[in-house]
N, C-alpha and C positions, 0 to 999 in steps of 0.2 A: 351660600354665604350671605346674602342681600335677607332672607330671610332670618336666619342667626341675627344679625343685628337690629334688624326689624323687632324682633321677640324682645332683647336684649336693651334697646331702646324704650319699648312701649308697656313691658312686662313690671307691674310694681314691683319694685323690693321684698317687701315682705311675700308677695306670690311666689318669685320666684325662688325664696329661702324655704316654704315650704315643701315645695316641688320637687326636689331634690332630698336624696337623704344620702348623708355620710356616715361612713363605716369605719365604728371607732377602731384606735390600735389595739383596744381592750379584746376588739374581734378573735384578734390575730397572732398567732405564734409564730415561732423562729427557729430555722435549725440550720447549722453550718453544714456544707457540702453539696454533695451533684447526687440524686438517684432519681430518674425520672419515674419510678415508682411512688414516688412523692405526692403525686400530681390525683393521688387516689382517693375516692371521697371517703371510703371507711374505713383508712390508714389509723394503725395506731400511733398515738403523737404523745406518749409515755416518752418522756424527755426530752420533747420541744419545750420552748422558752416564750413566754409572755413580749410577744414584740414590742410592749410600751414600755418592755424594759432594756432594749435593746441600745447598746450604744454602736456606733460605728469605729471596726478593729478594721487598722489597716490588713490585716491576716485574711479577715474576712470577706473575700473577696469571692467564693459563689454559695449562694445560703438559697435556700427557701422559703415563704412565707405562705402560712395558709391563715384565711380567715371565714367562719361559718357568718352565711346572710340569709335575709331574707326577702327573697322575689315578690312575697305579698303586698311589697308594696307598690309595685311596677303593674295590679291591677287596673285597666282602663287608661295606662300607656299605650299610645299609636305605636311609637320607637323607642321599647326599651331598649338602653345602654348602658355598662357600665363604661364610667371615666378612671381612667387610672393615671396619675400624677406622681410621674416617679426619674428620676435622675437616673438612670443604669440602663443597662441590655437585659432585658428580661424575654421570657415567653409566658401566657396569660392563657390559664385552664378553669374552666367552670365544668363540676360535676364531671372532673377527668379528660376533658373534653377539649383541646388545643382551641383558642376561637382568634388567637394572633399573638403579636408581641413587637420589639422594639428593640432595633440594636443589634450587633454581633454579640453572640454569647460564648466566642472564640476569643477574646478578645479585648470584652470588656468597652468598646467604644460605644456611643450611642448619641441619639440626636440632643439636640437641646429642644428640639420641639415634642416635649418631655409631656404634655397634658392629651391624653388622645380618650377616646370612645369608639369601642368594643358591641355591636351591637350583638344582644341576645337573641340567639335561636327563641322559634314559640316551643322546641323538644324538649330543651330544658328549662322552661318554668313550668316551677314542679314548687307543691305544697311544701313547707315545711324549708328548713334549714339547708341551704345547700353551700357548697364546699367551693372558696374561689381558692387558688393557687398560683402562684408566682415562681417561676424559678430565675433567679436572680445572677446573672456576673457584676459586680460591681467592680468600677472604673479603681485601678489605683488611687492612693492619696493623691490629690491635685496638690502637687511644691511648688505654687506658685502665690504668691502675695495679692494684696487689692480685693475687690470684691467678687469675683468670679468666682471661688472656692466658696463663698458663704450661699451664692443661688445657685448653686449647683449641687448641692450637698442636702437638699433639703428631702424632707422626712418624705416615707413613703402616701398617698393623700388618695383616699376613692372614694365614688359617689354612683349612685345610682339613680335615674330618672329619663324624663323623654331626653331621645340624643339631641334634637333641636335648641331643649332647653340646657343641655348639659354643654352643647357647642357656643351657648348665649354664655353661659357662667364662664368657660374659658376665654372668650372675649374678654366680658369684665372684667378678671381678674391680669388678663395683659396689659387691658387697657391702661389699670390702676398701678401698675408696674412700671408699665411705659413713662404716665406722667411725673412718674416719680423722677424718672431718671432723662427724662425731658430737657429740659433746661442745662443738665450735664452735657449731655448731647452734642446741641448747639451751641456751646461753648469750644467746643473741643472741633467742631464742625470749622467756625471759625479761625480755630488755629490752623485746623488744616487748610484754610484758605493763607493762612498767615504762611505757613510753611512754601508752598508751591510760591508765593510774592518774593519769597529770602533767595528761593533755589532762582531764580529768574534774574535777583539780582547779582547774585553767585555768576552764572553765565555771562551774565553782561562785564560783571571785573571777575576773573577765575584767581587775582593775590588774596583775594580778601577769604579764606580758611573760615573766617568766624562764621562767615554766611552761610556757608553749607554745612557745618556744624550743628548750627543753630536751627535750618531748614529740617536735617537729620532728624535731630530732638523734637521739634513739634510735628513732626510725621510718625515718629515711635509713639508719642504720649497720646495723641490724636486719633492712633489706629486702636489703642489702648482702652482708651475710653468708649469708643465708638463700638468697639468689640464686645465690651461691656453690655453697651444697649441694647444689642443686638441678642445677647443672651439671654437678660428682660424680655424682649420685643418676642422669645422664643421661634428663631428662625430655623428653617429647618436646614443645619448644619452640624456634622460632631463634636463632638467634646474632642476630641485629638485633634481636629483643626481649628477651632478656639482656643487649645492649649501653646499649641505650634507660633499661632499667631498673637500671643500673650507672650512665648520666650522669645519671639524674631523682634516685637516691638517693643519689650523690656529689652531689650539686648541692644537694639540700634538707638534707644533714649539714653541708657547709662553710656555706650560709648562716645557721645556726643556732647551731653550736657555738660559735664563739668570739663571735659578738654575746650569746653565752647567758653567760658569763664578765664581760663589761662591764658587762652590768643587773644581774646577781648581784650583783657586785661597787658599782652604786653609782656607777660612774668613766667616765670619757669616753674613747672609744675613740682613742687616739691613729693619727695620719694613717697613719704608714709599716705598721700591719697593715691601716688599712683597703685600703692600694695593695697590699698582700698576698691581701687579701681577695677583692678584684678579681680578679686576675689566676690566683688558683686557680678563683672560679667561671667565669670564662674558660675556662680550661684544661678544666673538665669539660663546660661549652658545647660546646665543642670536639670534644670526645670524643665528644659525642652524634652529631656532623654524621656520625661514619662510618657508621653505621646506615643512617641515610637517604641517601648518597648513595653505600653497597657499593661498585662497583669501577668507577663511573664518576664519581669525584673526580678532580683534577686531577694532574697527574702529580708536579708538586714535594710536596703532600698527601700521595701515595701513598708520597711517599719519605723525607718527612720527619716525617710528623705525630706519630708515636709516639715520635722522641727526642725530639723538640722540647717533646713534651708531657710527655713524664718529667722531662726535663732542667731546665723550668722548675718542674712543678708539683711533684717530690717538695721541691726547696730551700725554697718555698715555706710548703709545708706543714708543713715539720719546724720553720721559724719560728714559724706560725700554732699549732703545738704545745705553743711558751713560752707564747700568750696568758693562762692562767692566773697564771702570775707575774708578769706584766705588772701584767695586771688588779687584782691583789690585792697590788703591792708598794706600800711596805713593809709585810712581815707583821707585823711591831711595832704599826703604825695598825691595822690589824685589830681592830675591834668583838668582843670574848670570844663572843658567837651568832653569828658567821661566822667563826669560824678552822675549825670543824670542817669547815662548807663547802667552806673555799677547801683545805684540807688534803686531802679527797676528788678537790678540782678539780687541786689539783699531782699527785697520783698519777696520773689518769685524762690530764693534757699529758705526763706520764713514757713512760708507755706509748703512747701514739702518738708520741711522739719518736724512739720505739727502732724502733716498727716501720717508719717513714717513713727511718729513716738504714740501716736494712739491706737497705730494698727501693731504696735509693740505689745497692748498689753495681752493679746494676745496667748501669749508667754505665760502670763502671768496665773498662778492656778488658781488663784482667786476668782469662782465664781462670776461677783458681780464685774470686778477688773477685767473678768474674760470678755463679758458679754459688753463692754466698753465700747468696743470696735463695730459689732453688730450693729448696734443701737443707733450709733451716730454716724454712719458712714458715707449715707446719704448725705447729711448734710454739710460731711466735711467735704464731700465729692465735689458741690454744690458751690460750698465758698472757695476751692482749691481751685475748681473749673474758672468761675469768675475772675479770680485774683488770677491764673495762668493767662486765662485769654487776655485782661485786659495790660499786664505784664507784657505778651508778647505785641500787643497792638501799640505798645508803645517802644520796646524796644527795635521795632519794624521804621516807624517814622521818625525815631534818632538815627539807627541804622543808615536810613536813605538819606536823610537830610547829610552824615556822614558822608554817603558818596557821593551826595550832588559838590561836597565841597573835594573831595578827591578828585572828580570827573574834572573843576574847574581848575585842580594844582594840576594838573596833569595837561590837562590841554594848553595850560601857561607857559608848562617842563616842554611838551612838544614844540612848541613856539620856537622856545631859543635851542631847543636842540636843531632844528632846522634853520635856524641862522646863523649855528657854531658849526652846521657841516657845509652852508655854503659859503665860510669864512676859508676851511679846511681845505674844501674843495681850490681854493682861489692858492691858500699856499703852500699844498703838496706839489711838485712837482711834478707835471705827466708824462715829461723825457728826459734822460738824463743829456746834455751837452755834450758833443762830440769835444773831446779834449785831446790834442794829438802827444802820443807818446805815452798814450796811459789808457789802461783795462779799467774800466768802471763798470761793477754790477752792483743793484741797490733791489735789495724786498723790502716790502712794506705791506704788514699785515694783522690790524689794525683786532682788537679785542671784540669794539664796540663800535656803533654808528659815530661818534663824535673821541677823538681821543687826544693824550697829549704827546705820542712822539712825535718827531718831524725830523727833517733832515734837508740839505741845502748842497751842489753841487754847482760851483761857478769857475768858468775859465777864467785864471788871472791875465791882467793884460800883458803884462810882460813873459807869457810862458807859463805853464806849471796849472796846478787845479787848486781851488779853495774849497772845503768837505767842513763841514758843520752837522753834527747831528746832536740831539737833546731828549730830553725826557721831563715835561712840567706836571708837575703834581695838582693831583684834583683832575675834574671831567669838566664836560660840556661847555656852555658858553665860556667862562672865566677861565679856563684853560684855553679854548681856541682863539679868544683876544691875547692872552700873554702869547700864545704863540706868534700871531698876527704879528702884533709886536717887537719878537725877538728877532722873525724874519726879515719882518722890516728894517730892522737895524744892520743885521746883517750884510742885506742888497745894498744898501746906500754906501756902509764903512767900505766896502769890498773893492769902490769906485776908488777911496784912500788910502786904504792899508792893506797890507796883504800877513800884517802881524798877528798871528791867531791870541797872543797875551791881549794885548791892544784893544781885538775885538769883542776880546770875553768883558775888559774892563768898562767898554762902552755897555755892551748888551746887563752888565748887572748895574750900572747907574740909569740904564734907560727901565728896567724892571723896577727898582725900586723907588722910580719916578710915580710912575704909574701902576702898578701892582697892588690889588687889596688882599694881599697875603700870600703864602705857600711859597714855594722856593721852584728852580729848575737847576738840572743837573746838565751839561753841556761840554763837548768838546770840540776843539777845533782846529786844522791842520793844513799846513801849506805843504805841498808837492812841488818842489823845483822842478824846473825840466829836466833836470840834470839827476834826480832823483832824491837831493838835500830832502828831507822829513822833518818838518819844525811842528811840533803837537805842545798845545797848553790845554789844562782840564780843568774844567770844575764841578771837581766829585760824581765825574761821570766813569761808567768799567772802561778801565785802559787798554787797549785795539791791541792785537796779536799779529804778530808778522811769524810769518810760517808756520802756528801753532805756537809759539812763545810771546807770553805776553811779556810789554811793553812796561819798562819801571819808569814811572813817571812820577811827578811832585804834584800832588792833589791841591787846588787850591778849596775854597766853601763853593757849594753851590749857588747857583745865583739869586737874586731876590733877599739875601741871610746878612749880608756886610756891608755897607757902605766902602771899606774899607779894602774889601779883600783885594788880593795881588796875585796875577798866574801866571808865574813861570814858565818862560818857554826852554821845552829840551830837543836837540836837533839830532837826527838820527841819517844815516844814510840808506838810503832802499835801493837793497840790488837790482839788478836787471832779473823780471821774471818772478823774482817771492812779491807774494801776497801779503795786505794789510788787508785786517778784518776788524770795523768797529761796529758795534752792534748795543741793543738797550736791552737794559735789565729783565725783557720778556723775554728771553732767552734761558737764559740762568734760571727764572724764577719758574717758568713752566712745570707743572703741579702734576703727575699723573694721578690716576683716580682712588688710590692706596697712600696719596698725601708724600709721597718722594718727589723732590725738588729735582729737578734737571741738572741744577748744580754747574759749576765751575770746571769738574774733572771731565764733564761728557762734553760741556762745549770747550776746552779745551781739544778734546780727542778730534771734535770734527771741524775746529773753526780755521782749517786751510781749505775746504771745501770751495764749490762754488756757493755763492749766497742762497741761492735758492735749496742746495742742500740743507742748509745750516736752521734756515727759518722752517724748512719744511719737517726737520727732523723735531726740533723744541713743538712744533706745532701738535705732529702727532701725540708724544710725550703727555700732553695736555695743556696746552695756552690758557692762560688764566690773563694774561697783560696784554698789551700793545708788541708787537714783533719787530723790528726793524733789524737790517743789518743790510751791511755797506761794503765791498769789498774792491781795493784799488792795487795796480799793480804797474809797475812799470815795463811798458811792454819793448822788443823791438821788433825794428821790421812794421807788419801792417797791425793797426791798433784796432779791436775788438772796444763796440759799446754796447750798454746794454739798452 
């Protein structure tokens, strides 16, 4: 190798052009099929075909190629070689003579390191004209888009000279490849450093969906392009594993990219890209299958797959390239911390729009419109690479800058949620008070860290219990002060009333004192010793005595009226039946099929014990706050909970 570049380095130009000779297509003729009888030097070729007129039929998938040369010129060659440069699975016969080849010829798979040198026996250099041969399987239509079908596809190319210098010209000619697609490269190089920074940040917050979306995408497009170089660079790898890894990272880019647009954005994907959506990762599905099934697909497959899959999937795509404006119109509604975003995200749909409508013209049987895409590929690769990389390099440092300001709402949100539960913690109750002449059981079983039901259990002095329970609307700190609050009100009045109307009238002028909004729902209930039941409500669910609820006069709830009034109604509680008052987590409990718990189930089980009742809604599916209270008047020795 050290010597190859040595030559290859220090060899003029023009030395090295003469040194070498190429063997025109003029050489060479063509004939479709398989007979290794083929391979014969004085075969008659009475209806072979002039190979320089040879187009490429997806049908034609195993052919032979023979072309007559001459050895005289490889006189005073150290290491004749012939090089042969050829995209396929082939086997390579001089003068009938096997001397190698390239490839499964089962199969049709083959390297990309597609430029090789074959060195000549001294048996066969022999005066005069002799006979090279090819027997050919050529690879299905490649259905896949981008530039890999056009360097992969290229004409059959051979030369004869010292191998040293033949292994010097294949250098050169990578080398000149390579730098073409250089600067691509490392563009795309860079994304993938950008991609692995997004996924990092992904792990660090796992809500944020766009990050790994977006990681997703520049790992597909990254492996895409780099896959590309690589086919340049002529590594020695298949064409069925360069195809494979063409539809695995077309397939994890399309499903990424533009679902990465929608969550950025906020907005709901509307139907006609998601059927766009579809029908591209189809399309690359698709593309994948030729790999795996080489040159034994079906025949309409074989003839059609590749327009079919351009035809639909570039239109397709060049749609799926507006999704940023979609996503993001109108730019007026645009929140001031995402215009910059989305203004990255319009440039970066610009640029694959333009590359997507020129690799369109494809299509086109126009000639020179065909050769459109050829011609300038490079350099749309070129500005498409730059415009992505520096696209995603920016979208990467609004992104973080994003989360540094998330990281700081969130450590803030932390703050007072650990102040709202050591407010909670001060006014839950941790036992209930022994109260004689009365069964008290209480659950309480809470949704979330910080919540709004509560509930209040106080011996009155004269005999009897005082029960309060509620439900404030809204979470975390502002809820756990209105609670504070209400409890507070409660403990003090308790000392002078034993009036649950009374108490509800204070606790809604002390809420609308102090309250910056939302309402609470609340009721309240005195227990004689004797078993009198005095209950006033405000628009909280009415408590069930044996399974039968309880008809009471609803008053507003609280925080809503300056004005409102709650009627107190007195009921008498037998010796032995049960009250049960419980919060709307009950009732509202959601199973995972979206059926409400409902009214008629907790009816069925609300003479249970409490622990039954909360445990039952629980399983069901808790979506709320759970509380429930259940009081009885006992005789004899009195059970607490």
């Amino acid at each position: 190798m050290r010597k190859t570049f040595l030559l290859l380095l220090l060899m003029p130009w023009p030395l090295v052009a003469q040194s070498a000779v190429s063997i025109a297509p003029q050489q060479c003729v063509w004939k479709q099929g398989d007979d290794i009888r083929w391979a014969a030097p004085d075969l008659d070729e009475t209806g072979w075909q002039p190979y320089s007129d040879w187009k490429p039929d997806p049908l034609d998938l195993q052919i032979w190629i023979r072309c007559r040369i001459h050895l005289e010129d490889l006189r005073g060659t150290a290491h004749p070689a012939i090089q042969v440069s050829f995209y396929a699975a082939y086997q390579f016969f001089l003068q009938g003579t096997l001397l190698g080849g390239s490839g499964n010829l089962g199969n049709g798979n083959f390297s990309l390191h597609s430029m090789r040198s074959f060195p000549i026996p001294s048996l066969l250099r022999q005066p005069g004209p002799s006979l090279l041969a090819l027997r050919v399987t050529r690879h299905r239509t490649l259905a896949v888009g981008g530039p890999v079908p056009g360097l992969v596809t290229q004409p059959l190319a051979l030369q004869i000279g010292d191998e040293d210098l033949l292994d010097a010209l294949r250098a050169r000619s990578i080398l000149k490849r390579m730098s073409a697609y250089f600067g691509i490269a490392a563009c795309y190089g860079v994304i993938g450093v950008v991609a692995v920074m997004l996924l990092a940040l992904f792990v660090y917050d796992p809500t944020r969906r766009e990050l790994l979306l977006l990681s997703i995408s520049c790992l597909g497009v990254a492996t895409l392009r780099l896959n590309e170089f690589c086919t340049v660079s002529q590594l020695n790898y298949s064409v069925d594993a360069c195809v494979v890894i063409l539809s695995v990272a077309n397939l994890a880019f399309a499903a990424t990219q533009t679902p990465f647009f929608f969550v950025l954005a906020r907005r709901r994907t509307p139907l006609f890209i998601w059927i766009c959506f579809a029908v591209a990762l189809l399309a690359h599905a698709f593309a994948g299958i030729d790999a795996l099934l080489g040159i034994h697909g079906s025949s309409w497959l074989k003839e059609f797959d590749a327009p079919l899959i351009l035809a639909v999937s570039l239109p397709v795509h060049s749609i799926l390239a507006l999704a940023p404006l979609i996503a993001f119109w109108p730019y007026s509604g645009i929140a001031l911390r995402m215009r910059p975003l989305a203004a990255l995200c319009f440039l970066w749909g610009a640029a694959d729009l333009i590359w997507f409508i020129v690799q369109g013209t494809q299509l086109i049987p126009n000639p020179t419109a065909h050769s459109l895409f050829a011609h300038w590929q490079v350099y749309l690769l070129e500005a498409r690479a730059f415009t992505t990389a520096g696209v995603l390099i920016g979208l990467l440092a609004l992104l973080f800058r994003e989360q540094r300001q998330i990281t700081r709402e969130r450590a803030m949100l932390e703050g007072e949620m650990r102040a709202a539960r050591a407010v909670q913690q001060v006014i839950i109750p941790e036992a209930i008070p022994s109260v004689p002449g009365f069964a008290i059981e209480t659950v309480y079983k809470p949704a979330g860290e910080v919540v709004g039901d509560f509930f209040q259990i106080i011996a009155a002095p004269g005999g009897g219990v005082l029960a309060v329970i509620g439900d404030v609307s809204g979470k975390g700190m502002p809820a756990a002060m209105t609670v504070s609050l209400l409890v507070g009100t409660v403990r003090t009045l308790a000392h002078y009333t034993q009036s649950p109307g009374e108490i509800l009238v204070a606790m809604n002028q002390r809420m609308l004192a102090r309250s910056h909004g939302g309402f609470t729902t609340c009721l309240v209930l005195h227990a004689g010793a004797d078993g009198t039941l005095t209950v006033a409500n405000a628009g909280h669910l009415a408590p069930y005595l044996n399974g039968m609820e309880l008809a009471l006069e609803n008053g507003l709830p609280l925080g809503l009226d300056a004005h409102s009034a709650y009627p107190e109604l007195q009921f008498q509680l037998p010796a032995g039946a049960k009250l049960t008052v419980l919060t709307d987590g009950v009732v509202e409990a959601r199973s995972a099929a979206g059926e409400l718990f409902g009214f008629e189930r907790t009816r069925s089980i609300c003479a249970q014990p409490a622990e039954e009742v909360a445990r039952a809604a629980q399983a069901f599916g808790q979506e709320d706050d759970i509380t429930v209270l259940t009081l009885a008047l006992a005789r004899g020795e009195v059970m607490h909970a």
